[in-house]
TORKOL-4160 file (C-alpha; in steps of 0.2 Angstrom, whole numbers, padded with zeros to 4 digits, m for minus):
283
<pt num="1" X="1311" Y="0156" Z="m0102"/>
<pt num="2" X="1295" Y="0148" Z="m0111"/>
<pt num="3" X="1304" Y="0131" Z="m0109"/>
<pt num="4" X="1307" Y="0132" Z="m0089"/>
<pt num="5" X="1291" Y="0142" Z="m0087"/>
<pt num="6" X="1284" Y="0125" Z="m0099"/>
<pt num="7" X="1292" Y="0113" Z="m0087"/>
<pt num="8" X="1287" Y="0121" Z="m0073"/>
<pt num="9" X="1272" Y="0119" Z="m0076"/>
<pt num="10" X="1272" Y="0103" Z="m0083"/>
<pt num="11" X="1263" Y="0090" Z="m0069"/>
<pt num="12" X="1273" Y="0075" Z="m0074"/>
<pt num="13" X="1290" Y="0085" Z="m0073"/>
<pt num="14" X="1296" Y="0083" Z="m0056"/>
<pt num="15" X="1318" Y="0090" Z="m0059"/>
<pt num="16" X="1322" Y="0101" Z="m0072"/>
<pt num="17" X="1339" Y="0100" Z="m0076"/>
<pt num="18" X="1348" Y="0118" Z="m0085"/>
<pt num="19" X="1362" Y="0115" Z="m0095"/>
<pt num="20" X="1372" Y="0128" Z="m0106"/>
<pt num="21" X="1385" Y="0141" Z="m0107"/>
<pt num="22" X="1387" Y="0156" Z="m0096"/>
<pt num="23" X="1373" Y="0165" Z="m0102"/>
<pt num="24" X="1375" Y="0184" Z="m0098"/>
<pt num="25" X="1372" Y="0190" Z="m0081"/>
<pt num="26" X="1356" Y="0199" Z="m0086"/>
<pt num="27" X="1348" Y="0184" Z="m0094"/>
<pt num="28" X="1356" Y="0171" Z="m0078"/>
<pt num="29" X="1346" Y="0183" Z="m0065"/>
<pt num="30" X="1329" Y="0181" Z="m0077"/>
<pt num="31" X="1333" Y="0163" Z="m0077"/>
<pt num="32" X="1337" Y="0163" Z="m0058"/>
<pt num="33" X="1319" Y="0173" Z="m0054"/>
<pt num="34" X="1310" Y="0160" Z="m0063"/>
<pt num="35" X="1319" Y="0146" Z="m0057"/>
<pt num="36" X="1320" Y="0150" Z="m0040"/>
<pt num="37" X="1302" Y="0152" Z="m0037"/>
<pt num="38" X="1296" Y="0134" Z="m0041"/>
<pt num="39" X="1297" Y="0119" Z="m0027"/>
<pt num="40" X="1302" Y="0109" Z="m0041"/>
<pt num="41" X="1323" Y="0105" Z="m0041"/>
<pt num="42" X="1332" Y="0112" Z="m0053"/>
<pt num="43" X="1350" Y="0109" Z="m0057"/>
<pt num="44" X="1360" Y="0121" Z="m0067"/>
<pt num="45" X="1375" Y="0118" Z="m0076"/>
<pt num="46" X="1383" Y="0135" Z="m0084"/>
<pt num="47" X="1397" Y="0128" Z="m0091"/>
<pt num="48" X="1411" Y="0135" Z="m0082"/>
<pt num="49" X="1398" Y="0148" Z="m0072"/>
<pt num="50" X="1399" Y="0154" Z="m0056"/>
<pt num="51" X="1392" Y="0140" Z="m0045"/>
<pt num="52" X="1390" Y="0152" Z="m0029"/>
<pt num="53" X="1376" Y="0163" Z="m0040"/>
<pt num="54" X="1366" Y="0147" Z="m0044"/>
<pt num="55" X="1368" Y="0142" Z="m0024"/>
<pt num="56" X="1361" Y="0159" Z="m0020"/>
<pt num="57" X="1348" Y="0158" Z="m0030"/>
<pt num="58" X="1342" Y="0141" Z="m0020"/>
<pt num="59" X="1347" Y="0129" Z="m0036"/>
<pt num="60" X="1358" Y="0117" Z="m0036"/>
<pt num="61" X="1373" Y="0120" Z="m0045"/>
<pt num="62" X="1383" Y="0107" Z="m0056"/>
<pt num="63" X="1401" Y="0107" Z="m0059"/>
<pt num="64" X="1401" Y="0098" Z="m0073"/>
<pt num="65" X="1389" Y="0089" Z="m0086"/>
<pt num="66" X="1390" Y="0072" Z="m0079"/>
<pt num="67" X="1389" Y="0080" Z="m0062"/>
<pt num="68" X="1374" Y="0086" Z="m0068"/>
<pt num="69" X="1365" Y="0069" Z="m0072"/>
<pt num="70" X="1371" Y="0062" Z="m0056"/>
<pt num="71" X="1362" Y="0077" Z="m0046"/>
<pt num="72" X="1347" Y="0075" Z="m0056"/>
<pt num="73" X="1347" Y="0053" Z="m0051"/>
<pt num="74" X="1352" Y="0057" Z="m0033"/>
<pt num="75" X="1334" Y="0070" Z="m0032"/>
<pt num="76" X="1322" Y="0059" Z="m0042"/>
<pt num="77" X="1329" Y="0044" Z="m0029"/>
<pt num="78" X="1327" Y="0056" Z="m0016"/>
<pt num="79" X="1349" Y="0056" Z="m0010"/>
<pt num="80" X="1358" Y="0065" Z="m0003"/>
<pt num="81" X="1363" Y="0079" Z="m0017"/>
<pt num="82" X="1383" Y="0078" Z="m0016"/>
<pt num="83" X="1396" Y="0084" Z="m0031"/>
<pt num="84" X="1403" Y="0068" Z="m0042"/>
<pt num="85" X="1422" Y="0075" Z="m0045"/>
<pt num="86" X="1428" Y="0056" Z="m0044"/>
<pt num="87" X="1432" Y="0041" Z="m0056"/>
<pt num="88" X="1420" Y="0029" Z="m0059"/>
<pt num="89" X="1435" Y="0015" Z="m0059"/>
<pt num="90" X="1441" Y="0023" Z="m0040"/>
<pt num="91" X="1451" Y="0036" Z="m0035"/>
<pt num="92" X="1467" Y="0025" Z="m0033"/>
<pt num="93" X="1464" Y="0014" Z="m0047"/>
<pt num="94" X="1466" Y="0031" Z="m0058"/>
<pt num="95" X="1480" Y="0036" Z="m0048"/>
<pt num="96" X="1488" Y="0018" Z="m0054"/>
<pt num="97" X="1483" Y="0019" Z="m0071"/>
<pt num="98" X="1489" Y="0037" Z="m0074"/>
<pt num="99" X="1506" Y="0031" Z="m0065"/>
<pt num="100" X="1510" Y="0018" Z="m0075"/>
<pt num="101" X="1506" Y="0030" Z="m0092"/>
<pt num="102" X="1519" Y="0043" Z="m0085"/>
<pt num="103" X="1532" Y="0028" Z="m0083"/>
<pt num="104" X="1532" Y="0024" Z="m0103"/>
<pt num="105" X="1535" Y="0044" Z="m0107"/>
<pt num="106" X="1551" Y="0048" Z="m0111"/>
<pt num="107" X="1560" Y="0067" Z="m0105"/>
<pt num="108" X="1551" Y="0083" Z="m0114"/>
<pt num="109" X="1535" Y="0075" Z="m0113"/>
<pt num="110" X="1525" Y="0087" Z="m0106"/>
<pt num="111" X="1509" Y="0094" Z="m0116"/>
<pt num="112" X="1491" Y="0090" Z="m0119"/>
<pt num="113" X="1483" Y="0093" Z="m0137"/>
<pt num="114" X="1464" Y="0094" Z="m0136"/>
<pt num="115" X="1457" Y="0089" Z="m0152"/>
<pt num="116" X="1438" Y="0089" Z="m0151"/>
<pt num="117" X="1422" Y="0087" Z="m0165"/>
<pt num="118" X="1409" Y="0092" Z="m0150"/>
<pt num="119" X="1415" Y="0112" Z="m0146"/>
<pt num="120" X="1402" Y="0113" Z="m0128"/>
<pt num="121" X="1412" Y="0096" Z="m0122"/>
<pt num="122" X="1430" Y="0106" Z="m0129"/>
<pt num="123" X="1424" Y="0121" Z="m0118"/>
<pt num="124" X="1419" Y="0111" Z="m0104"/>
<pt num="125" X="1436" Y="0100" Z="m0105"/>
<pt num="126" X="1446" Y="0119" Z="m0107"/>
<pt num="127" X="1437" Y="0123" Z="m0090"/>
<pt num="128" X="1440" Y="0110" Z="m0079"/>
<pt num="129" X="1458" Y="0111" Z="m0083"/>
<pt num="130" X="1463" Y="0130" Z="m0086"/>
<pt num="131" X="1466" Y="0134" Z="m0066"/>
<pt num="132" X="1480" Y="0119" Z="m0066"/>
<pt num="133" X="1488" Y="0123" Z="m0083"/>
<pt num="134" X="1488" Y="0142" Z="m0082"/>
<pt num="135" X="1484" Y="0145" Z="m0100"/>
<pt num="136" X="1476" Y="0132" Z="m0115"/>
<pt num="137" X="1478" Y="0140" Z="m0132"/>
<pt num="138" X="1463" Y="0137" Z="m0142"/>
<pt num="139" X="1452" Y="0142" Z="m0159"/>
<pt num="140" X="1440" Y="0145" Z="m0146"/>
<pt num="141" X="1451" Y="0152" Z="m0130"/>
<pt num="142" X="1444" Y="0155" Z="m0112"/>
<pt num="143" X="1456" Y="0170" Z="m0113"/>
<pt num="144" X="1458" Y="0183" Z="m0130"/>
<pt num="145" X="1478" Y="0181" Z="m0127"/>
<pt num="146" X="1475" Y="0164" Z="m0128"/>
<pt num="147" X="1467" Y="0164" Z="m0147"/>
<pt num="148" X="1479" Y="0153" Z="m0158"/>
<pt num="149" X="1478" Y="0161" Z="m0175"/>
<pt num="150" X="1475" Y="0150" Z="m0188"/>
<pt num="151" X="1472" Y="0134" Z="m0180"/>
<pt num="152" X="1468" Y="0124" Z="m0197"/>
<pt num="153" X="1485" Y="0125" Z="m0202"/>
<pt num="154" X="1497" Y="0134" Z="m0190"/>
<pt num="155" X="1502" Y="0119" Z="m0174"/>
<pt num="156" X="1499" Y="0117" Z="m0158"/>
<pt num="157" X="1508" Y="0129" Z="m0144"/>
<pt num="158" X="1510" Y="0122" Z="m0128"/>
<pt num="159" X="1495" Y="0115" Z="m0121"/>
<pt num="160" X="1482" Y="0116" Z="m0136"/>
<pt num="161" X="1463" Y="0113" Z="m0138"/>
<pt num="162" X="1455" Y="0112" Z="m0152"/>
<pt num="163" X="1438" Y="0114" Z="m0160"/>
<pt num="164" X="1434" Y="0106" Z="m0175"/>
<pt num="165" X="1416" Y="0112" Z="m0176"/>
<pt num="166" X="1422" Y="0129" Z="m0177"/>
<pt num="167" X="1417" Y="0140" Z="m0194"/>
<pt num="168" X="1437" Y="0137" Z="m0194"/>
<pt num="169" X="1437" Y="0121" Z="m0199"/>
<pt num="170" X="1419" Y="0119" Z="m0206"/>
<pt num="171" X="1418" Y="0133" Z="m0220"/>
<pt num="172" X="1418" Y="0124" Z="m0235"/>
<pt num="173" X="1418" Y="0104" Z="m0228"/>
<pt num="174" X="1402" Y="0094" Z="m0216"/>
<pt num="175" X="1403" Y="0096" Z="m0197"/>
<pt num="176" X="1416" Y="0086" Z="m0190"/>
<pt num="177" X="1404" Y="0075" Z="m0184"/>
<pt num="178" X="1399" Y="0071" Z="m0200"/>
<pt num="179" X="1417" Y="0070" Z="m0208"/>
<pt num="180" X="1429" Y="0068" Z="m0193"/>
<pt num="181" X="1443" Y="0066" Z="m0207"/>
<pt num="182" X="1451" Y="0084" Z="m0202"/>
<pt num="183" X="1451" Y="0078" Z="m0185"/>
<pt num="184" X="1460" Y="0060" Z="m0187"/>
<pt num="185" X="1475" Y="0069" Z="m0198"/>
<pt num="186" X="1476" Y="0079" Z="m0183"/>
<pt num="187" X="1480" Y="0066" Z="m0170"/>
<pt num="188" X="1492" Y="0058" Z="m0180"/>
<pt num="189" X="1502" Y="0077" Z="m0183"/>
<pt num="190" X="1500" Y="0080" Z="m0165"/>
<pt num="191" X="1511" Y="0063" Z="m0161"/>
<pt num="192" X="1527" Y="0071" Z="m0173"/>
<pt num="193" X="1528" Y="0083" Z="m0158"/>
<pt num="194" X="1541" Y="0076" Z="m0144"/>
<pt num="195" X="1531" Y="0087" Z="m0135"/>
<pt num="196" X="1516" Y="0078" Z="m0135"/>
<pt num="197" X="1511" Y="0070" Z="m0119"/>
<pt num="198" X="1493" Y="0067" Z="m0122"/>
<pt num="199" X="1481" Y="0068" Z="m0133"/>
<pt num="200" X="1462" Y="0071" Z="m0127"/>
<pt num="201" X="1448" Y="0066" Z="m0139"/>
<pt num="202" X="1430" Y="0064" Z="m0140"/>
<pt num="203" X="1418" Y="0054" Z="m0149"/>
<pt num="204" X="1401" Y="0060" Z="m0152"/>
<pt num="205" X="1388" Y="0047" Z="m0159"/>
<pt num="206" X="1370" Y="0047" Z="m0163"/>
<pt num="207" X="1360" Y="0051" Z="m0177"/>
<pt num="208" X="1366" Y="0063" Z="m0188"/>
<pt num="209" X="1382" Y="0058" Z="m0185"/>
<pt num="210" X="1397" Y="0048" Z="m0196"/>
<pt num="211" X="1390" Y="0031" Z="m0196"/>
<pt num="212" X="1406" Y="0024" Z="m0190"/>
<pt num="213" X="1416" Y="0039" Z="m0182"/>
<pt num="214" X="1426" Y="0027" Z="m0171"/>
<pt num="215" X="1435" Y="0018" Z="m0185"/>
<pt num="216" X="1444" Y="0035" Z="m0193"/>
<pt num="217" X="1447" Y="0038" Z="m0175"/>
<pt num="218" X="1453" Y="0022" Z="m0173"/>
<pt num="219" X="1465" Y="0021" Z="m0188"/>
<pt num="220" X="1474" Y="0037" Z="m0182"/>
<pt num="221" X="1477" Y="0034" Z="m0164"/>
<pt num="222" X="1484" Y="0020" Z="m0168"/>
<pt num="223" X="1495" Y="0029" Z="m0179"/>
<pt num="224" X="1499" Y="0043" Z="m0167"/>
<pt num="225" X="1506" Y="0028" Z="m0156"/>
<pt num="226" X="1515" Y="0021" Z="m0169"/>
<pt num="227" X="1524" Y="0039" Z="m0173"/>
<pt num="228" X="1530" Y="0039" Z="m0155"/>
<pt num="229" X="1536" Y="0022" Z="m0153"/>
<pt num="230" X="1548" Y="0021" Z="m0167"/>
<pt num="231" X="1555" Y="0040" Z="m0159"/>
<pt num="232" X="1558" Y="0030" Z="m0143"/>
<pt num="233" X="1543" Y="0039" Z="m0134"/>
<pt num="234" X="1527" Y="0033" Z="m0127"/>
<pt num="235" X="1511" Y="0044" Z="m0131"/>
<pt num="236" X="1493" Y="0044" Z="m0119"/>
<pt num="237" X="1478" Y="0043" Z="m0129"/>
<pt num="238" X="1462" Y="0048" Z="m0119"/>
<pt num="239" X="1447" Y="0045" Z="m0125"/>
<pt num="240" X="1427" Y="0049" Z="m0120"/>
<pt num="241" X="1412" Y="0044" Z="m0130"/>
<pt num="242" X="1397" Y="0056" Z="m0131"/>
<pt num="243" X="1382" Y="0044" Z="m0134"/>
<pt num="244" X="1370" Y="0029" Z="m0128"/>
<pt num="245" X="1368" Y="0011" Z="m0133"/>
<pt num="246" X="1353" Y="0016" Z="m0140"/>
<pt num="247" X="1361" Y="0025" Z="m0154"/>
<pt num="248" X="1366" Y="0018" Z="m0170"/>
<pt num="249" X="1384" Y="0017" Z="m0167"/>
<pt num="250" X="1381" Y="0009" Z="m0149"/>
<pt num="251" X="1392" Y="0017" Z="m0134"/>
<pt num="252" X="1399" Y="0000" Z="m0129"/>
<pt num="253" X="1404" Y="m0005" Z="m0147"/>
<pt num="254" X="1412" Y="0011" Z="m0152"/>
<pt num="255" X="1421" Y="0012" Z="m0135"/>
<pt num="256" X="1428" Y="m0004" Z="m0138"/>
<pt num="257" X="1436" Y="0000" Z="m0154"/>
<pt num="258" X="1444" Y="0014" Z="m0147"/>
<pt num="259" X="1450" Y="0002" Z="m0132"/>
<pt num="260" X="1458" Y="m0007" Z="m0143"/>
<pt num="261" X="1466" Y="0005" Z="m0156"/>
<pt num="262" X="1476" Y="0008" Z="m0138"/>
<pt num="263" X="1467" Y="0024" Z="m0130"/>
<pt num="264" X="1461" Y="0024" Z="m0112"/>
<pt num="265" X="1440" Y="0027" Z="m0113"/>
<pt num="266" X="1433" Y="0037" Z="m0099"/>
<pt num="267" X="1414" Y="0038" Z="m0097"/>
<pt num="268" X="1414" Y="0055" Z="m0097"/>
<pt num="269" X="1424" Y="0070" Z="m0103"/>
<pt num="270" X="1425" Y="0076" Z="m0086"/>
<pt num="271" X="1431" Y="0061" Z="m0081"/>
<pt num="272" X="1443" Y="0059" Z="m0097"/>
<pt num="273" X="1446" Y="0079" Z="m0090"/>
<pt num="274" X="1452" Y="0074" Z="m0074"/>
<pt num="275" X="1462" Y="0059" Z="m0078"/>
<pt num="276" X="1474" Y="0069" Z="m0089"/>
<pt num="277" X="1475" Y="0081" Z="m0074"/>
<pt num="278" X="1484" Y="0070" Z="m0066"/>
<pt num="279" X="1495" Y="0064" Z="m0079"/>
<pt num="280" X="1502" Y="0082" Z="m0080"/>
<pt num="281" X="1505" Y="0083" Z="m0062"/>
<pt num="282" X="1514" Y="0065" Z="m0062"/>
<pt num="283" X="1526" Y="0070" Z="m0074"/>
């Protein structure tokens, strides 16, 4: 509330921009009293939140991260504020690609693993998808019956996303993003499954991060691949990376690497979100 009321104030901010998780509906009404009574816009991505609460309140609502940022370009530019729920490539150019990676799958192919080092991007991946896929079991479920007990060392079920940033998977050992090892043993396990249809990852870069995180990544999708190939099966690797060209590790360079390690990279994991979307429906 300091922050907002700060930025609200602030003579040189002219959008603010909310992101986080559902807050409760106590504290989203204080938020939404405060917000709502400035003449600044301010976008509001809750995570998963109720997007007809925010409208309400006179705010405009995001439905995703990335949606967020384009609202916030479209207001300082003065546009027209509308949702961005597409592909950056094109509607039909998607449609293509995700075509052609059903048509290499073989029969029983049918699950995605989510195997994540940033847990708000795992969430956020989790919420764009639960509505098609019914139920996502998960270290960090959307639903209690959907808790998968034991995740370090029990495997997947169904459609699976994990958090690797969970006290889980940290006690004892860095962050994942620090040591994404734990992760990269993970894509490769998740290929041994004939299962498998894809497997959705992120990257996060930046300071503070593994210098190189990429390159374990890398190594092990390649790997994954590998696994399903010599079984006669053909397994989707889709990919975002969290970061900028401005940070040590570059965006450009460490999307390249996992280009060519065979993943598909999207600009963003709601895009990466919705691209395995519709793989699941194509198959």
């Amino acid at each position: 509330k300091q922050c907002l009321n700060a930025l609200i104030e602030d003579a040189k901010t002219e959008i603010i921009v909310l992101v986080s998780k559902p807050p409760a509906a106590e504290i989203e009404k204080q938020i939404f009293e405060i917000a709502s009574k400035t003449e600044k816009p301010v976008v509001v991505c809750f995570i998963g939140g109720n997007v007809e609460e925010i409208k309400k309140s006179g705010l405009y609502a995001a439905v995703s991260l990335e949606d967020a940022a384009h609202k916030a370009v479209q207001l300082a530019k003065e546009e027209t504020v509308t949702d961005f729920t597409t592909f950056a490539m094109g509607q039909e150019k998607a449609e293509e690609l995700a075509a052609e990676e059903v048509s290499k799958m073989a029969e029983g192919q049918k699950y995605v693993r989510g195997l994540y080092t940033g847990g708000t991007i795992c969430d956020e991946a989790m919420k764009l998808l639960i509505d098609d896929l019914g139920s996502i079991r998960s270290n960090i479920p959307l639903k209690p019956e959907d808790r998968l007990e034991d995740a370090r060392n029990s495997a997947s079920v169904e459609h699976t996303f994990l958090d690797f940033g969970d006290d889980e998977f940290t006690v004892g050992r860095p962050h994942p993003m620090i040591d994404p090892s734990l992760r990269a043993e993970r894509v490769a396990e998740e290929a041994k499954d004939p299962q498998t249809a894809v497997i959705l990852v992120d990257c996060v870069i930046g300071y503070g991060s593994h210098e190189d995180p990429a390159k374990e990544l890398s190594d092990a999708v390649r790997k994954a691949k590998e696994t399903a190939a010599k079984e006669g099966r053909y397994l989707s690797v889709v990919a975002t990376v969290c970061g900028t060209e401005g940070d040590p590790q570059s965006r450009t360079a460490t999307s390249l690497q996992l280009a060519n390690a065979g993943a598909i990279v999207l600009p963003s994991n709601a895009q990466a979100a919705r691209f395995v979307q519709m793989i699941l429906k194509k198959l």
